[in-house]
N, C-alpha and C positions, 0 to 999 in steps of 0.2 A: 484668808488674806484680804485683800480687798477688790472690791468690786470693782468694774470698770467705769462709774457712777460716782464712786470716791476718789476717783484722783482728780483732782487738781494740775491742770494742766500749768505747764512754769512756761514753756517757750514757745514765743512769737514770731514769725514772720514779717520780714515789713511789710510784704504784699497781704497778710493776712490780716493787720492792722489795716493797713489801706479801705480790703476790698471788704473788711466786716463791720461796715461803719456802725450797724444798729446794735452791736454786740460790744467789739472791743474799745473802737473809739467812736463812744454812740452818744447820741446829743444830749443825753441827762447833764445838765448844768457839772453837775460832782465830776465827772470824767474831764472833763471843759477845764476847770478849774485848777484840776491839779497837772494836768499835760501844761497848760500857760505855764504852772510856777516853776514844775522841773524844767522847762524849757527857756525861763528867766535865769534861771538857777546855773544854767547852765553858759550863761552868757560872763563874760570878762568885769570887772567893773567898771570898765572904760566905756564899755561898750553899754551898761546900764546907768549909767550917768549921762549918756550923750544920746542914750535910743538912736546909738548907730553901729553897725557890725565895723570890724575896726582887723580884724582877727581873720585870720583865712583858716580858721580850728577847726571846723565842719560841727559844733556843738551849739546849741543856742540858736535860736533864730538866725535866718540866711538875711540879704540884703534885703531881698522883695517884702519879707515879711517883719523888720524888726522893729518896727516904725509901730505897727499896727499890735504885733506881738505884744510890744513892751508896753502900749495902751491900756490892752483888756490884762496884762498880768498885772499892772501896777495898782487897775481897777481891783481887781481878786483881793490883793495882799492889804489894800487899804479900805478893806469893807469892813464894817461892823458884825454885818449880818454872818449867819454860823455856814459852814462852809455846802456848799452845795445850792445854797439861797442870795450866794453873791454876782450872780448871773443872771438873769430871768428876760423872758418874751426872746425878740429879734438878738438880743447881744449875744446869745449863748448860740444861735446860728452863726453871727457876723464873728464871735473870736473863737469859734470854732474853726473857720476857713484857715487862721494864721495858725492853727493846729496841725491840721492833714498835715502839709507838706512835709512835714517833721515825723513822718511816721517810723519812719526807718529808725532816731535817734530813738523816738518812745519805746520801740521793740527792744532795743538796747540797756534802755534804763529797764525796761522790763524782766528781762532775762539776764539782768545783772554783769550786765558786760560793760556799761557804761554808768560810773558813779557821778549819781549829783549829792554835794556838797550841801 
């Protein structure tokens, strides 16, 4: 059958996300980048037109971070560069920060319980 080596682990934890930064949501730019866009993704179009939470939805970026959020995602979607090389040095720490707090939604979109569009 299969090993215990071959599985593939499907579900996350939010505290598992949280507390396993160097693994699940760990600073390699490519992890960066796509937590930013499903979590733009995940925003109203009200709300991404105006880079302001507008919505009491609990998806997308919260108030503290939408400002900043919709910054480094806007930066993401509008790079040339191939994906995982549209981040680099301090920014991928600095739009990493507007990432965490969202851990709980990313476990969500992870294990398939919460669809981004």
């Amino acid at each position: 059958m299969y090993d215990k080596g071959q599985i593939r682990r499907l579900f996350f934890s939010k505290e598992e996300i949280k507390n396993a930064h160097g693994e699940v949501v760990p600073k390699a730019a490519l992890a960066v980048e796509r937590a930013l866009i499903r979590l733009y993704q995940l925003q109203t179009e009200d709300e991404k037109n105006s880079s302001d939470t507008k919505h009491n939805n609990a998806q997308g970026f919260s108030q503290s971070t939408v400002k900043g959020g919709t910054y480094w995602a806007k930066i993401v979607l509008e790079s040339a560069n191939p994906e995982g090389k549209r981040l680099y040095g301090m920014g991928v720490e600095k739009a990493r920060q507007y990432v965490l707090p969202h851990c709980g939604q990313l476990a969500n979109i992870a294990n398939g319980t919460l669809a981004v569009s």
